[in-house]
Structures are given as structure tokens and as C-alpha cells.
NUZAMAR-361071 format. One record per residue (C-alpha): residue number from 1; y, z, x. Coordinates in nm, 3 decimals. Layout:
<koltors>
+-----+---------+---------+---------+
:  nr :       Y :       Z :       X :
+-----+---------+---------+---------+
: NUM :       Y :       Z :       X :
...
+-----+---------+---------+---------+
</koltors>
This chain:
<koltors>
+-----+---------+---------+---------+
:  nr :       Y :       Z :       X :
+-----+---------+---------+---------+
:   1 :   7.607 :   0.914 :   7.021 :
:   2 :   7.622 :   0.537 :   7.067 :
:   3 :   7.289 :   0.372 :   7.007 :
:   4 :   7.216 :   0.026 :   7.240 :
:   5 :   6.930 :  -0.173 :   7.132 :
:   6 :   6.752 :  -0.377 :   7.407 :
:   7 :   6.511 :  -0.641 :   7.344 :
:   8 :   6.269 :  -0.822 :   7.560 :
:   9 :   6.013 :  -1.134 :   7.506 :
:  10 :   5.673 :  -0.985 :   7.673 :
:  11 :   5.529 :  -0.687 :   7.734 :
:  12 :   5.172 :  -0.858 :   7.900 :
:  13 :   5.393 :  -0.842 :   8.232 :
:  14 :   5.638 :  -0.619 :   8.423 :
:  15 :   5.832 :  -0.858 :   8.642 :
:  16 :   6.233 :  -0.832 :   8.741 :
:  17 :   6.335 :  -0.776 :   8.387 :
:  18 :   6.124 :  -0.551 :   8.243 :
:  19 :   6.209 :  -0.300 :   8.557 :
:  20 :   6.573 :  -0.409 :   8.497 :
:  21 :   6.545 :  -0.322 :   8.122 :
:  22 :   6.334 :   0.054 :   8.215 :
:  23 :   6.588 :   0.114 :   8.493 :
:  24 :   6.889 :   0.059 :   8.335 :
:  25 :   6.801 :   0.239 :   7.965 :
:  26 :   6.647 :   0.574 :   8.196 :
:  27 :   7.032 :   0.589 :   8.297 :
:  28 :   7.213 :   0.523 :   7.986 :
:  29 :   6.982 :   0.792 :   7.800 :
:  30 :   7.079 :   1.049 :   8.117 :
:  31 :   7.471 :   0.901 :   8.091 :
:  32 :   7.481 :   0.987 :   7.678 :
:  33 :   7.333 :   0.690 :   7.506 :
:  34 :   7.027 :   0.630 :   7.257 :
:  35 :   6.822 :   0.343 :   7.350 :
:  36 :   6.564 :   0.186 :   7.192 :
:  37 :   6.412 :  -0.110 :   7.329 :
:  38 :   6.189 :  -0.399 :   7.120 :
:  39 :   5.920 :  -0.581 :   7.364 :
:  40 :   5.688 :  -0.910 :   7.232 :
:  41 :   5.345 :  -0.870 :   7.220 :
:  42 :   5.101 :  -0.558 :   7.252 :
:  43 :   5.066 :  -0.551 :   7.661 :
:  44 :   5.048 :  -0.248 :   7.858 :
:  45 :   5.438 :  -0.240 :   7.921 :
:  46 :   5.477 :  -0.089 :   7.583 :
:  47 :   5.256 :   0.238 :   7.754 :
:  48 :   5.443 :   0.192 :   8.053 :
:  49 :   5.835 :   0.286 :   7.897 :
:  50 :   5.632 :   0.555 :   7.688 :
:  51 :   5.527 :   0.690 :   7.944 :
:  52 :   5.881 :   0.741 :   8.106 :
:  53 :   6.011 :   0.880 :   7.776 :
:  54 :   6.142 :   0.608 :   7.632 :
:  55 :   6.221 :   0.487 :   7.232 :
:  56 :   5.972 :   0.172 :   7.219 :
:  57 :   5.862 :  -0.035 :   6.970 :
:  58 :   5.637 :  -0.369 :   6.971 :
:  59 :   5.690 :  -0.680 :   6.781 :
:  60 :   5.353 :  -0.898 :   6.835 :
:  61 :   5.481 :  -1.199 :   6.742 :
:  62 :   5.716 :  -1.198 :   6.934 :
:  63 :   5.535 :  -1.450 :   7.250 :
:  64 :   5.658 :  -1.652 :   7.537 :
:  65 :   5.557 :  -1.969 :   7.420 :
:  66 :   5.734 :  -2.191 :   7.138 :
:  67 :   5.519 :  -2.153 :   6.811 :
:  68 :   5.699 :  -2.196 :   6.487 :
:  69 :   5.498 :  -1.982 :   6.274 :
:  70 :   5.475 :  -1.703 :   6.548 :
:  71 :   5.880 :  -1.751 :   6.589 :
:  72 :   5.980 :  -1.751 :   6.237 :
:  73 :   5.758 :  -1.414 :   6.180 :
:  74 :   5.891 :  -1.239 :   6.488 :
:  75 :   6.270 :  -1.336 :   6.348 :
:  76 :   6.167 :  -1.180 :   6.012 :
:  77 :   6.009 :  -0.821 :   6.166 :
:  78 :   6.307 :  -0.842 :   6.443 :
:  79 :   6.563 :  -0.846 :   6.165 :
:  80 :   6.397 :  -0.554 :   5.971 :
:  81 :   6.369 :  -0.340 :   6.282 :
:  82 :   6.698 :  -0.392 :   6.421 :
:  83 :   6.834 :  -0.301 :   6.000 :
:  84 :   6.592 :   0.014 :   6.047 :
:  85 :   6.711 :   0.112 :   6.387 :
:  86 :   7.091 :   0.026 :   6.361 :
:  87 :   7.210 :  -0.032 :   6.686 :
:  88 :   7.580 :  -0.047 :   6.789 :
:  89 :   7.488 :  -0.298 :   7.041 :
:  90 :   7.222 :  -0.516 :   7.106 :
:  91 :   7.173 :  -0.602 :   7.493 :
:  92 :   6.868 :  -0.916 :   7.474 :
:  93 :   6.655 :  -1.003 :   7.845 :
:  94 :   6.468 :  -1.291 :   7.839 :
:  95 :   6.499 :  -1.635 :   7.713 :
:  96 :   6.329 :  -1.628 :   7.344 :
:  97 :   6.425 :  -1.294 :   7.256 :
:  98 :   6.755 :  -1.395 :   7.330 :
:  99 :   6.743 :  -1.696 :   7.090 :
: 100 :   6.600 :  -1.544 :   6.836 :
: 101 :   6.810 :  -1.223 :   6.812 :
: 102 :   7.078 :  -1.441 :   6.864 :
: 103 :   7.005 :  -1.676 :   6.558 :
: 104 :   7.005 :  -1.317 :   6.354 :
: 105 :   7.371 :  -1.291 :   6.468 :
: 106 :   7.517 :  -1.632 :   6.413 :
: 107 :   7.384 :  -1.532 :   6.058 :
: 108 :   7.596 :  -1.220 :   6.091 :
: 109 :   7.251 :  -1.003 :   6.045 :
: 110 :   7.309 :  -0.802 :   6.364 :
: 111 :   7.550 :  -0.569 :   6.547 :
: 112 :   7.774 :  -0.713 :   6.891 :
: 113 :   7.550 :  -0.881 :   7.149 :
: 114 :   7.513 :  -0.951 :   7.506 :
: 115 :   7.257 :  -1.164 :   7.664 :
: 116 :   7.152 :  -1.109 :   8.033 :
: 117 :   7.013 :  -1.375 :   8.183 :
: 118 :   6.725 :  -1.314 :   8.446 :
: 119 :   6.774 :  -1.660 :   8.624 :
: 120 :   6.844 :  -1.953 :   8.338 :
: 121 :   6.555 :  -2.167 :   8.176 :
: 122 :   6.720 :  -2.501 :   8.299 :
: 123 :   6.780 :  -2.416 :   8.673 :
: 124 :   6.698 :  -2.642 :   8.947 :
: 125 :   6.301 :  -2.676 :   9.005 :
: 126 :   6.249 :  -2.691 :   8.620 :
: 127 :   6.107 :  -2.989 :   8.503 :
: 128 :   6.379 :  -3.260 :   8.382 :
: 129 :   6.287 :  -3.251 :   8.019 :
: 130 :   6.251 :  -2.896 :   7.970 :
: 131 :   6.538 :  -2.831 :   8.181 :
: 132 :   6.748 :  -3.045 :   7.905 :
: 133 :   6.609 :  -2.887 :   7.580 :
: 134 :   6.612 :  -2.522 :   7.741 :
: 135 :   7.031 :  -2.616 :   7.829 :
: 136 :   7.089 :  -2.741 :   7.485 :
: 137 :   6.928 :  -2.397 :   7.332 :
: 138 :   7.146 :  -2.215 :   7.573 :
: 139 :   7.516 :  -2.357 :   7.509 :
: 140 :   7.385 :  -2.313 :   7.105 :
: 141 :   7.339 :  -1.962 :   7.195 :
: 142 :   7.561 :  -1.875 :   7.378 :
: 143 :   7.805 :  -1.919 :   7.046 :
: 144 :   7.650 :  -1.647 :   6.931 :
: 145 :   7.686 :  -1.332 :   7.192 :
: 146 :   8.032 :  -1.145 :   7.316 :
: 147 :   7.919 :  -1.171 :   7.632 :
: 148 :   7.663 :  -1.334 :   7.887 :
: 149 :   7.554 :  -1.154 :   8.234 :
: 150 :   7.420 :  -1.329 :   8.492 :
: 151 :   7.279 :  -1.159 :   8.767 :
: 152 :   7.365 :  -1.330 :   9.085 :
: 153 :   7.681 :  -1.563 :   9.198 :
: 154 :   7.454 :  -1.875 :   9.188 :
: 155 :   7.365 :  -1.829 :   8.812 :
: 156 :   7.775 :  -1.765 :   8.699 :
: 157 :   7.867 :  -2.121 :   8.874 :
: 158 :   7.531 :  -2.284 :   8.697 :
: 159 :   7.628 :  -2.181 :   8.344 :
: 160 :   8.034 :  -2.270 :   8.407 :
: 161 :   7.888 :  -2.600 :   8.543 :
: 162 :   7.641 :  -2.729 :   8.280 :
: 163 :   7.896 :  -2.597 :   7.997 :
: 164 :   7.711 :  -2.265 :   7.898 :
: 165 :   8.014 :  -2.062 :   7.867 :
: 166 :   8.352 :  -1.956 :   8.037 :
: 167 :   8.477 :  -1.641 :   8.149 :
: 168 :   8.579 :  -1.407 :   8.021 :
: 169 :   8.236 :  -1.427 :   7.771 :
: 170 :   8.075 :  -1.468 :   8.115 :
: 171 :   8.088 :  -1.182 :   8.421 :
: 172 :   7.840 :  -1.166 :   8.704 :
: 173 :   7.713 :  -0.800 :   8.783 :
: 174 :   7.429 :  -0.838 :   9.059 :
: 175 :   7.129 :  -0.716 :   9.007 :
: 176 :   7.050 :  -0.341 :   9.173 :
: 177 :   6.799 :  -0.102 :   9.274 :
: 178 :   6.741 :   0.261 :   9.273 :
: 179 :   6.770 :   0.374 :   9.625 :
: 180 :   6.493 :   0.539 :   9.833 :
: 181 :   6.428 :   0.642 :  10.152 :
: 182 :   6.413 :   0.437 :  10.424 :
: 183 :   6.030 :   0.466 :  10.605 :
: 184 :   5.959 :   0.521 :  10.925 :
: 185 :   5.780 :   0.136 :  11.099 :
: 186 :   5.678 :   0.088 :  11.426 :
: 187 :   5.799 :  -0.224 :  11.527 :
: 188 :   5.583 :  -0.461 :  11.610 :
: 189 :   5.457 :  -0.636 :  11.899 :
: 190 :   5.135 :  -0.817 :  11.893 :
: 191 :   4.904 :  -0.566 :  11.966 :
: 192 :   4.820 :  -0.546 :  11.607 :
: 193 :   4.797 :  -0.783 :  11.299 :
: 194 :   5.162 :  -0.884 :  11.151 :
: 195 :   5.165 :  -0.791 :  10.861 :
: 196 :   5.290 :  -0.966 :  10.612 :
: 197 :   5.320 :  -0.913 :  10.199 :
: 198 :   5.435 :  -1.102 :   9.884 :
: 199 :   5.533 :  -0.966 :   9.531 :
: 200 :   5.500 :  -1.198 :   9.311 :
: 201 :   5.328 :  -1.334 :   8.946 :
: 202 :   5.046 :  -1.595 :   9.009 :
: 203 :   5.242 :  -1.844 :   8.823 :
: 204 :   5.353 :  -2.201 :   8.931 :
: 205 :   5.693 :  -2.079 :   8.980 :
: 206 :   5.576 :  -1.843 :   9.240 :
: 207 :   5.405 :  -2.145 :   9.441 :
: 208 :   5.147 :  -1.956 :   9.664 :
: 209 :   5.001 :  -2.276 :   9.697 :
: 210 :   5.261 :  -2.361 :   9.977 :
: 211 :   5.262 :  -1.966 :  10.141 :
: 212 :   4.870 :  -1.998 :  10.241 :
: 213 :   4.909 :  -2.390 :  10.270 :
: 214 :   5.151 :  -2.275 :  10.567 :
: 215 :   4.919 :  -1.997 :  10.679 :
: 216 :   4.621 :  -2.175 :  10.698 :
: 217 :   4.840 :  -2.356 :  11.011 :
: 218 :   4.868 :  -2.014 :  11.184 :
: 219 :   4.530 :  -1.935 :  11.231 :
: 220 :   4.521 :  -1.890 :  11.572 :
: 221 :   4.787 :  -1.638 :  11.527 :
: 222 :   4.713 :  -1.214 :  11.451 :
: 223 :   4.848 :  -1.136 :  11.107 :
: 224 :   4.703 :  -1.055 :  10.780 :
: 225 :   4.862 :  -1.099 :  10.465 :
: 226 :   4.921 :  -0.891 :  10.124 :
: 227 :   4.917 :  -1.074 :   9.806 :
: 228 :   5.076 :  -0.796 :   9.509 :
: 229 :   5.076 :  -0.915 :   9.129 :
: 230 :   4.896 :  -1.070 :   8.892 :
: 231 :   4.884 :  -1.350 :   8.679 :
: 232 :   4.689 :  -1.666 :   8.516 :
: 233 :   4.677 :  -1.878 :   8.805 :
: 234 :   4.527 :  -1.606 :   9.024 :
: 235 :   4.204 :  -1.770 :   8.971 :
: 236 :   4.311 :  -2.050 :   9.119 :
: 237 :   4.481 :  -1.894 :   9.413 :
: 238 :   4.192 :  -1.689 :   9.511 :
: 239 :   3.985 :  -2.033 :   9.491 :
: 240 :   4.284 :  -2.180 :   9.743 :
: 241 :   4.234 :  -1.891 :   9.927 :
: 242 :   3.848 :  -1.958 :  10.009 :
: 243 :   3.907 :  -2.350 :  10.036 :
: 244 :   4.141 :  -2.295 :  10.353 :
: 245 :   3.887 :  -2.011 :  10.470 :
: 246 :   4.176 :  -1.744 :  10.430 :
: 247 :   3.906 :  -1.462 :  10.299 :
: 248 :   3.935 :  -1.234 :  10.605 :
: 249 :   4.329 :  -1.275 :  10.669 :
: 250 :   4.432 :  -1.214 :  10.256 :
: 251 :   4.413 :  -0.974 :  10.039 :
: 252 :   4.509 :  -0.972 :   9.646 :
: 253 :   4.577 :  -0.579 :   9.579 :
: 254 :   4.690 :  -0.689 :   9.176 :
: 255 :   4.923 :  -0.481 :   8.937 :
: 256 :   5.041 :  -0.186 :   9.166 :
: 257 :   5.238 :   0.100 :   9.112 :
: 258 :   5.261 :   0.172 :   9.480 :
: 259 :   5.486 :  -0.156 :   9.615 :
: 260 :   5.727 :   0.087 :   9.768 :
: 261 :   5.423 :   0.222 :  10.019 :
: 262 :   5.310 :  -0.148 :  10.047 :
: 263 :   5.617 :  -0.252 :  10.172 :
: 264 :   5.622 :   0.045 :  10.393 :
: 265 :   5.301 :  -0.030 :  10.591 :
: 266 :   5.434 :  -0.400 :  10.616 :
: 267 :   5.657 :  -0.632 :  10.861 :
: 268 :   5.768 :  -0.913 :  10.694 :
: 269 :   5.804 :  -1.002 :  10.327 :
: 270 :   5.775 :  -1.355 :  10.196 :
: 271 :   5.920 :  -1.514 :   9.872 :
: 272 :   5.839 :  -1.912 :   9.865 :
: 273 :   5.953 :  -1.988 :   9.488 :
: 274 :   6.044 :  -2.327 :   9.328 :
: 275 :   6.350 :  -2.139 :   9.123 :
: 276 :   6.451 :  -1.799 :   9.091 :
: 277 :   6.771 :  -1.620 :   8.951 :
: 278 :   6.796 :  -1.328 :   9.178 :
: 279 :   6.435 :  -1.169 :   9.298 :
: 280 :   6.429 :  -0.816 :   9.301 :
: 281 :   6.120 :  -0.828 :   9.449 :
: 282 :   6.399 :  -0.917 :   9.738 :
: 283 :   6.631 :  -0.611 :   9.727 :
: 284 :   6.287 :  -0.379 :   9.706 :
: 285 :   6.225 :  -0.523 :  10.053 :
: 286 :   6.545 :  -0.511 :  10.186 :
: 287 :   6.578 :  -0.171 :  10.064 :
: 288 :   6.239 :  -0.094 :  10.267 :
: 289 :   6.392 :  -0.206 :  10.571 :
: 290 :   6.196 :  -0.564 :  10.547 :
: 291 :   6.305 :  -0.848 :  10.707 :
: 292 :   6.243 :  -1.194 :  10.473 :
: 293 :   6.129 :  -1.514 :  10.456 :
: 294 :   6.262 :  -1.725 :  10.117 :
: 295 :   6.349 :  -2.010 :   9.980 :
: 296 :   6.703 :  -2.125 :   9.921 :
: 297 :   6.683 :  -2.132 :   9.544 :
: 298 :   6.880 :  -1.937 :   9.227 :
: 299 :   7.063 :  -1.670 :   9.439 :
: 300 :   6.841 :  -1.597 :   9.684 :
: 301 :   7.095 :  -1.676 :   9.950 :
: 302 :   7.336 :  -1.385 :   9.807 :
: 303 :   7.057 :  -1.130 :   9.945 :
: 304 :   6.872 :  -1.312 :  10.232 :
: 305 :   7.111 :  -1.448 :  10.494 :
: 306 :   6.961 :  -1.705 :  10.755 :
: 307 :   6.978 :  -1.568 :  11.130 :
: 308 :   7.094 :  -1.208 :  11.020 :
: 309 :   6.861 :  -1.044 :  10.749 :
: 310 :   6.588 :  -1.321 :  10.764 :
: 311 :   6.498 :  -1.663 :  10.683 :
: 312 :   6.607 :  -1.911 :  10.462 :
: 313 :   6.377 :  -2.233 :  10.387 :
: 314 :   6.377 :  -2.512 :  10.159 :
: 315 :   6.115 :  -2.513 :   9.843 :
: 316 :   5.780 :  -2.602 :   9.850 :
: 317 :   5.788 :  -2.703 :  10.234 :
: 318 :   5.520 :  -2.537 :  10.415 :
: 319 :   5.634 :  -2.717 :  10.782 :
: 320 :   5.947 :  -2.496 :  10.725 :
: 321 :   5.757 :  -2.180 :  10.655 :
: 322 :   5.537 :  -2.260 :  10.961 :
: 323 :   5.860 :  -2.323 :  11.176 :
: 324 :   5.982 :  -1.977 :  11.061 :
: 325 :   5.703 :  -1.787 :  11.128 :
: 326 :   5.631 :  -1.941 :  11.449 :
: 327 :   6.017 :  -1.808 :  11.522 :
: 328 :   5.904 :  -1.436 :  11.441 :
: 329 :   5.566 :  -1.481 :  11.679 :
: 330 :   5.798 :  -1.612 :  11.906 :
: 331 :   6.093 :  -1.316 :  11.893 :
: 332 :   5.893 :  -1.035 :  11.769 :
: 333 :   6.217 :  -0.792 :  11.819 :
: 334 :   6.425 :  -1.011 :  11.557 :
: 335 :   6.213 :  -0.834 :  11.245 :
: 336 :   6.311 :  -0.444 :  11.319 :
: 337 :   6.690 :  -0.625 :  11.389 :
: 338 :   6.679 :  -0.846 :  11.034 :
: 339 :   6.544 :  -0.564 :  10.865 :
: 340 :   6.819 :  -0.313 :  10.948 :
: 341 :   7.059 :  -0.553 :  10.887 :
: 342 :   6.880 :  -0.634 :  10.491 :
: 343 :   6.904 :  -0.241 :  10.469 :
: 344 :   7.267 :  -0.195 :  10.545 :
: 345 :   7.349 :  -0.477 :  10.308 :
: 346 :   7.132 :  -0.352 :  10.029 :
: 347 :   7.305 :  -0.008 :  10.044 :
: 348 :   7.610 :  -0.167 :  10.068 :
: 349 :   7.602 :  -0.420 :   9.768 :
: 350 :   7.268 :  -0.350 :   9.551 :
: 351 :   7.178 :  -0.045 :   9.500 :
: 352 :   7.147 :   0.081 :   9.156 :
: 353 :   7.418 :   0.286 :   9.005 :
: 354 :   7.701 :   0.032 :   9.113 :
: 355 :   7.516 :  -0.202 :   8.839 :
: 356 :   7.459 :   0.043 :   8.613 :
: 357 :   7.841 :   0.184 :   8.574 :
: 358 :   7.961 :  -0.252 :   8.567 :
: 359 :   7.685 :  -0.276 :   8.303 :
: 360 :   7.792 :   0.020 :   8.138 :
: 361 :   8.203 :  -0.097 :   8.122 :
: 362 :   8.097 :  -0.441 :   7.930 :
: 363 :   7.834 :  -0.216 :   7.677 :
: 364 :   8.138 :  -0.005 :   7.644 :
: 365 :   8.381 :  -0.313 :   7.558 :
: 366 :   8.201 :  -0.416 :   7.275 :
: 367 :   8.095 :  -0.101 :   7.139 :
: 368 :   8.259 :  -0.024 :   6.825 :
+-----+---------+---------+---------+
</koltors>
């Protein structure tokens, strides 16, 4: 039995790649393999892949942030757990696990590896200086893995353009979701609040500040809207939130286990980020039937296409956000439309075992 190792930075958070990493080791395990999987910190996500059955095992020092002593300690207890374990293959998510396990192998300390990148560190809406020493760390890297998956179009043409790496060490496999059933939604019409919900992390990246900077425009309109996630700057979104007198029309429902209901009793989904690599906070709303609002960053446009499964807008430009949602007051019938049209395209590029069986082929390329 072939043993894949995957590792990933935090485990304070679940966001795209942590469901990515639970997702795709559930179907290796079912398909044959052993996985194990290595997560930074002590956060709940450790309990969470426990709880589904799954080979876990924390490294605390492992953290988000750069801190050489903290770095230098997690590369030490990463190389003795990956000499206890003894993968075949190491498969790294997340920016520093990826460097760090991937400093192990230019020493020639660890099995084949692959990186998968989750949207890069130096994309556009980075800052300029971190967006250089994040690019420098990546084409260092890169020397070091077989191979380097990105997850959406938009991210393969980034790394060929800043120098990253060429094919064949790169491939593009986009990312996928497990299918369910498609709910039943009345559409709506105005006789009842639109409702409208966003699934994101109350980070900067996330930029709520421009969602309810747009809302607070619409007041005179009926909708209410659903604020999923959590984060450190939720503080200081809930504060925006009473500013703009937005208490009555938003609510923050935190951490949740039940998005796939959420997104059932809603009508629109929204997604304003500064940078992305490919949401699949998206594909869970296509794949609900959703129609959606987002901005034209990372890949986004590979999911969400203007005038026929929603809206496309530019970052951090709430007149744009207003001008779309005035559109869907306007033509209430174009959200069941969009949203039939983001289902068809979801089961016909994204949903979950197409991913896993092109993930599986490059695992099984550089197995030994």
C-alpha cells in the first residue's frame, strides 16, 4: 500500500485548502492509499480530520507567520515525523509548509514532492514588497518539488509568467467539489427579503469592508444579508456593520458546518476579494444552484461568467457592486436563470472525482 504524506501550515482555520486536503485524502484512503496528513498549530482542524477517520498529526510550530525560531523548530520536528512516518510521497498545501518541507528535500531528507498551490503568495492585490520576497521564495522552491499544481487556468499562466516553473513540472487540475443535490428555491420576486450570503474569513483579503460599504447604498431596497466565517478582523466588521446602521439587514452566523443549507435558503452569493486563486466557496454555490456576484481576480472568471452564471466586478469598487445589484432588483428572473446555468457548469467541469482521478495520475507518476 502506497503511503502519501500531506502537509498543511494551520489548523486554527478550515478555508479552501484544508477541505481540499480532507476531501481529497477521504478518497485516496477509499481508492487504496495510506494518508497521513501533518497540520501547524493545535486548532480545532486537527479534531475535525479525526473525526472523519483520518491519520493526523500536529506540529505546533509550525505557524503562518515568519518567525525564525518557530521555523527552524517546525523544520527539525517536520523532518523527524516525515523519517517516522515514511511516506512515498509528500503532497505540501499552503505556502510555509511548502517551503519548509521543501528545504528538507533540496537537502535530500525527504521522499518525491508536489506542491499545490491554493492561489500564489505574490498574485495581484498583494502588496508590492511582499509580492517580491514571496516570488523569490517561490522560484527557490520550486527547484525543489517534481511537480507544482495550480488550481485554476489563471494561476498556471502567473507562475509561467513571473518564472516559477515550466511545464511539464507544472499542470493545472481545477479545483472540485463533491456533488450534492440540487435544493428546491422559490424564485424570487420581491415579496420577500433577497437574500443574500457570503463565505468567507474576516481577513483583509476578504474585503467586507467594500460588500456592506455597497449595501449600506441599497437601503431602500428588501434584502438581508448572511455573513458565514470567522476570523480576526470580525471585530472590526461587526463595528462597520453598526457604523453604517446595517444591524437589522446582517447577520454573522460564524464557523458553520451547515453552508450547504445556508446556501439553500439563499438567492444570491457574493465574493468581493482583493486576490484569490480559485474560491471554492464559488463552486459550493454554483453547485447549490446560486447565482454570483465576484470580483475579477485569481481565477474567479474560470467559474463565474459575466451575463450567464452571474456577475463579474472589479476589486474593491463598491459603485460596481451597487450597479450589479441594482441589475438583479431590476431583473429579478435573471438569478433562477444564472443559477441554473452555474449548476450545469459546475457538474460539467468541477465536481469532485474528475480532480481527484487527475490528482491521483500525477501522485501516481512520482510514486516509486
Amino acid at each position: 500500500m502506497k503511503h502519501i504524506l500531506f502537509v498543511i501550515t494551520r489548523s486554527d482555520e478550515i478555508g479552501g485548502a484544508h477541505i481540499h486536503v480532507r476531501d481529497l485524502a477521504l478518497w485516496l484512503n477509499s481508492h487504496g492509499y495510506r494518508v497521513s496528513i501533518i497540520a501547524g498549530g493545535r486548532g480545532f482542524y486537527l479534531d475535525h480530520l479525526r473525526d472523519y477517520g483520518l491519520e493526523v498529526y500536529g506540529c505546533p510550530s509550525l505557524v503562518r507567520n515568519v518567525d525564525p525560531l518557530s521555523d527552524l523548530l517546525a523544520l527539525m520536528r517536520l523532518h523527524r515525523r516525515i523519517r517516522q512516518l515514511a511516506p512515498d510521497l509528500i503532497s505540501l498545501h499552503s505556502a510555509k509548509a511548502g517551503l519548509l518541507v521543501r528545504v528538507l528535500s533540496c537537502l535530500g531528507l525527504t521522499p518525491p514532492c508536489l506542491f499545490t498551490a491554493h492561489g500564489w503568495s505574490f498574485t495581484d492585490g498583494v502588496g508590492p514588497l511582499a509580492r517580491r520576497f514571496y516570488l523569490s521564495l517561490e522560484r527557490l522552491a520550486a527547484r525543489a518539488c517534481a511537480r507544482i499544481i495550480t488550481v485554476c487556468e489563471a494561476d498556471f499562466r502567473l507562475a509561467l509568467r513571473m518564472g516559477v516553473a515550466q511545464p511539464p513540472q507544472l499542470i493545472c487540475i481545477h479545483n472540485g467539489m463533491p456533488d450534492l443535490p440540487l435544493p428546491h428555491r422559490l424564485p424570487w420576486v420581491g415579496d420577500r427579503p433577497l437574500q443574500l450570503i457570503s463565505v468567507a474569513r474576516f481577513e483583509p483579503q476578504k474585503d467586507h469592508h467594500t460588500l456592506l460599504t455597497a449595501l449600506s447604498q441599497l437601503i431602500g431596497f428588501n434584502w438581508q444579508l448572511t455573513l458565514v466565517g470567522e476570523g480576526s478582523g470580525r471585530g472590526m466588521v461587526e463595528r462597520w456593520v453598526t457604523t453604517l446602521g446595517l444591524q437589522e439587514r446582517v447577520r454573522f452566523i460564524g464557523r458553520s458546518e451547515r453552508i450547504s443549507s445556508l446556501l439553500a435558503a439563499a438567492d444570491l452569493f457574493l465574493l468581493v476579494s482583493k486576490w484569490e486563486g480559485f474560491p471554492r466557496s464559488i463552486l459550493e454555490a454554483m453547485r447549490a444552484g446560486l447565482p454570483v456576484i465576484a470580483t475579477d481576480v485569481g481565477g474567479v472568471v474560470e467559474s463565474v461568467q459575466q451575463g450567464h452564471t452571474g456577475w463579474v466586478i472589479p476589486p474593491s469598487d463598491p459603485r460596481a457592486l451597487v450597479t450589479a445589484l441594482l441589475e438583479v432588483f431590476d431583473q429579478p428572473q435573471s438569478l433562477q436563470r444564472y443559477g441554473q446555468a452555474g449548476r450545469a457548469l459546475f457538474e460539467q467541469q468541477f465536481e469532485f472525482s474528475t480532480m481527484a482521478r487527475k490528482t491521483e495520475m500525477v501522485y501516481r507518476g512520482l510514486l516509486p
